[in-house]
N, C-alpha and C positions, 0 to 999 in steps of 0.2 A: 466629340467636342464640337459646339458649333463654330461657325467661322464668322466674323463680322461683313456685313457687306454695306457698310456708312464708308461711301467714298463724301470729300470735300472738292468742290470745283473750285477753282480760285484761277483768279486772273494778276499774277505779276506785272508788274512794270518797275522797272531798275536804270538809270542814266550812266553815262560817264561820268568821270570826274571833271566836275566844272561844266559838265554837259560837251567835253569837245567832242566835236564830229571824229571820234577814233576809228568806225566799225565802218569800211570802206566796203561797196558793193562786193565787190569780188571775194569779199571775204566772209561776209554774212550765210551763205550755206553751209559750211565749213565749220565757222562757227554755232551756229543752230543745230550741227548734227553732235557739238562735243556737247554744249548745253542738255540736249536732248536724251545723251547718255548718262550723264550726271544723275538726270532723275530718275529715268528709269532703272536704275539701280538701286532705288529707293520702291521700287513700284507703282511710282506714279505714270500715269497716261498722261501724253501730251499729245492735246488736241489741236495746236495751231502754239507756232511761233515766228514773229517778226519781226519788225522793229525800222529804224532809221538809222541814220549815224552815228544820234547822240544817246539810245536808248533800244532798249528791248523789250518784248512783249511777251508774256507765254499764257496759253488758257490750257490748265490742266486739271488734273484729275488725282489727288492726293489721296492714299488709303490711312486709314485711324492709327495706322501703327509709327506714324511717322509726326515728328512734328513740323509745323512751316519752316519754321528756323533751320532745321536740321537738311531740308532739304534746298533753300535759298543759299543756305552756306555753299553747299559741296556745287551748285549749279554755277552761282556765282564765282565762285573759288578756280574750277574748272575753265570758266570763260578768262578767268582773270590770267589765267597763267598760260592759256592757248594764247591768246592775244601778246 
């Protein structure tokens, strides 16, 4: 059976609500590493994640078996409930 090899790169960007300064320095690693597990549960590569106080950044690497949505939710979702 062959195996697909169409990866998608995509570049996320996501805010707080109302844009508040919530994501305090100290806590931005921390966060970026639960983020970071979220996807790769999904099998996605994440090439770079950062962001500011009021917002986050990811550039990654999505494989065809998965859809954006599916994996914004649980990354999102994840950040939402560590925070």
């Amino acid at each position: 059976m062959q195996r697909s090899h169409i990866r998608v790169h995509i570049h996320f960007v996501w805010a707080t609500w109302d844009r508040l300064p919530l994501i305090p320095a100290g806590l931005r690693d921390r966060l970026y590493a639960v983020i970071r597990s979220a996807m790769e549960k999904h099998g996605c590569e994440v090439a770079a994640i950062g962001g500011m106080l009021d917002h986050v950044h990811i550039l990654a690497s999505i494989p065809a078996t998965v859809t954006l949505a599916e994996v914004m939710h649980d990354a999102k979702g994840a950040s939402s409930r560590w925070i």
